[in-house]
N, C-alpha and C positions, 0 to 999 in steps of 0.2 A: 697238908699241914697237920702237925700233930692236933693242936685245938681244932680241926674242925670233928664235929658231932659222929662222921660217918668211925673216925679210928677208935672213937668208945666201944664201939661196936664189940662183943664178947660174944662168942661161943658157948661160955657156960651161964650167960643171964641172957636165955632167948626169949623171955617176955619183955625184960630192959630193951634189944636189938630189936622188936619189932615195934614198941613206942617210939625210939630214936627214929626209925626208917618212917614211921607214921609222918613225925614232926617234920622231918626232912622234905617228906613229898609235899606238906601243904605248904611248906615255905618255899617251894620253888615252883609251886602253882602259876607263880605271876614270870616266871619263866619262860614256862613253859608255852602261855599263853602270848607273851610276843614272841616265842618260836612260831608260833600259829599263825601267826599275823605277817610276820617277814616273809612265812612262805605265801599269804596269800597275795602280798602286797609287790612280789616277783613281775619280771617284765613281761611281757608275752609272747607265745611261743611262735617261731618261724612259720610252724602251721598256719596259727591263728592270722598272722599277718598276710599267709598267701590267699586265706579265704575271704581277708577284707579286703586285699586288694582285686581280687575276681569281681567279688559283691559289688565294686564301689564302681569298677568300669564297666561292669553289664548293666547296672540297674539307677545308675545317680549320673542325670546326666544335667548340671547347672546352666541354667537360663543367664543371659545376661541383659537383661531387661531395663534393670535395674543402676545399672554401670554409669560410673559417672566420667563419661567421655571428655567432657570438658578439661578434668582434671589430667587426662592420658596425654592432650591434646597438649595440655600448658607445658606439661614436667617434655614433653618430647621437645616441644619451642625454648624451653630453659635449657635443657644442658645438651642441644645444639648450638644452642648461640654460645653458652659460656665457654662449650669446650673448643669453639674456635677461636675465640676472643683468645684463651691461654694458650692456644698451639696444639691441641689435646687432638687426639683418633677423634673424628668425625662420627657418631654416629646416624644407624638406617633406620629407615621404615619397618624393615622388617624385625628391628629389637623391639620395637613398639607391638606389634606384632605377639612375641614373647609373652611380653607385659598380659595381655590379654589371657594368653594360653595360660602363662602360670597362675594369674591369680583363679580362673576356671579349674585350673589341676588344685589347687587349696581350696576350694571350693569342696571338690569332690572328696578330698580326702579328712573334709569333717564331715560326707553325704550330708551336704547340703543342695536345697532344691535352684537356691539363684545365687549368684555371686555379689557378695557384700561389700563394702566401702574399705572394709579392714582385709579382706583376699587383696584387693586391688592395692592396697597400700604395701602390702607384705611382698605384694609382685613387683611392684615400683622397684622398695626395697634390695631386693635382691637383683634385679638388672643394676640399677645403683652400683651397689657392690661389687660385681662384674666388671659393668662398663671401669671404674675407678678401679679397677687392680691391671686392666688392661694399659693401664696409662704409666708415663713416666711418673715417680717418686713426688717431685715438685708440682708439675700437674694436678695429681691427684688429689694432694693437698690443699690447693686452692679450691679445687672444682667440690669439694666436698663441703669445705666449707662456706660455700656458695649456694650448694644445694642441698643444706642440711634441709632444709621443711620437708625435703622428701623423705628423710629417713623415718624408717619406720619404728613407731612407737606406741606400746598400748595406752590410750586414754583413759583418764579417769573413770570407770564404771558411770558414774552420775552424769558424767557428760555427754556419751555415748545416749543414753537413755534419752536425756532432756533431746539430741538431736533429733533423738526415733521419733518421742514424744511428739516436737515440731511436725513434721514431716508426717505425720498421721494426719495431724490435726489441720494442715494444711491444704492435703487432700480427702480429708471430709468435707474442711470449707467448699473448696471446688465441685465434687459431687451435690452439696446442697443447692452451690447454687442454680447449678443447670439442673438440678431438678425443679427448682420453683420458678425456673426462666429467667434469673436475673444477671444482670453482669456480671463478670468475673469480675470487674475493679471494686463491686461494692464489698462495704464490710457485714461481717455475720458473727456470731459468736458461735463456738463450738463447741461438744462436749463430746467427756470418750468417758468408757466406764474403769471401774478397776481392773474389770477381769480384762479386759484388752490390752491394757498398759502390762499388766501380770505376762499373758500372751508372750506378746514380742520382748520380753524382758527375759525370757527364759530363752530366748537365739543367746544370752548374751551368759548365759549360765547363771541369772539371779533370780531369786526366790523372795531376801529380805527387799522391799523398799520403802521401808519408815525412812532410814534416812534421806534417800532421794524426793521424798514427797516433803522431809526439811529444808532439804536445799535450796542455797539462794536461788538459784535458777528459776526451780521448780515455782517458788515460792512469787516469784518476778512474775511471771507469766500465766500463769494457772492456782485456779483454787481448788480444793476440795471438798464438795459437797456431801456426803453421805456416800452411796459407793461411785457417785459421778464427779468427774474430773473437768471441769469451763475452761474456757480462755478468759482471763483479767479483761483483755483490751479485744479488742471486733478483729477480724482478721481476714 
């Protein structure tokens, strides 16, 4: 463009062309610096991917300890029975089978140590998605909308959390009690700290939790004591 600063530019006023060329570079500073950034901010490389994926098979090998069978058990008794009910392919034991394997292989390929509630769901998921493309048009359409709970969905950070919360605090209860001999039926009240909450907060990639210690949840079932965390109610 004629107006832009660089065609001022003259051969016989080389002190004027090297202020021009000054002013030029620091206005395109911020240019220059998301050129910096695009390139940092690039995919990664084939390499890098062959030595995560060596890394992840030799050395990450997830526990499933943790797994919650029940839930494998239900969705396998759901959409057998539904997809006979509509006339649908029958599925086997051995897809369930799968279910297990893939969410083990998502497991590993965030090297993780045990396989989580959300692997498992992401595994569901995706047989889901399988079994229903395998199926006639009509079919499919029922059986999906039949077996939407399974589909897979990320949850609310906060609720995720409050589960974990639970479920700590659950089996603290239980530890305490067979430590002091008493029945599991009775109730106790529990407490966890911050830095433990913080802990398992960070499986889930969160750092802030002001909000979550607002939440009504939060707020329902536990207080905040200083850096100690109770149960409201005996548990």
């Amino acid at each position: 463009m004629k107006s832009h600063p660089s065609n001022k530019m003259s051969e016989d006023h080389t002190e004027r062309n090297i202020e021009i060329q000054r002013q030029l570079d620091e206005n395109m500073l911020e240019n220059v610096t998301l050129s910096r950034q695009q390139q940092i901010t690039q995919g990664f490389s084939q390499d890098f991917f062959k030595k995560f994926i060596i890394y992840s098979k030799r050395y990450c090998h997830p526990r499933m300890n943790e797994i919650d069978r029940d839930k494998v058990t239900q969705f396998y008794a759901d959409i057998r029975r539904e997809s006979s009910v509509v006339g649908g392919i029958p599925i086997a034991v051995r897809h369930i089978e799968s279910v297990l394997r893939m969410a083990e292989a998502y497991a590993r390929m965030h090297l993780r140590d045990y396989v989580r509630s959300d692997d498992l769901d992401y595994a569901i998921d995706m047989l889901l998605e399988s079994f229903l493309q395998s199926q006639k048009m009509t079919v499919a359409r029922q059986l999906s909308k039949k077996l939407a709970k399974y589909k897979y969905q990320k949850n609310d950070i906060n609720t995720l959390l409050f589960h974990r919360l639970n479920k700590e605090a659950h089996d603290r209860a239980l530890f305490m009690k067979m430590n002091r001999g008493i029945e599991a039926t009775e109730k106790i009240n529990v407490e966890l700290t911050m830095h433990e909450l913080r802990q398992f907060a960070r499986d889930y990639g969160v750092t802030e939790l002001e909000s979550f210690i607002k939440s009504h949840n939060f707020t329902k079932e536990y207080r905040l004591e200083g850096d100690k965390i109770k149960t409201v109610k005996e548990i």
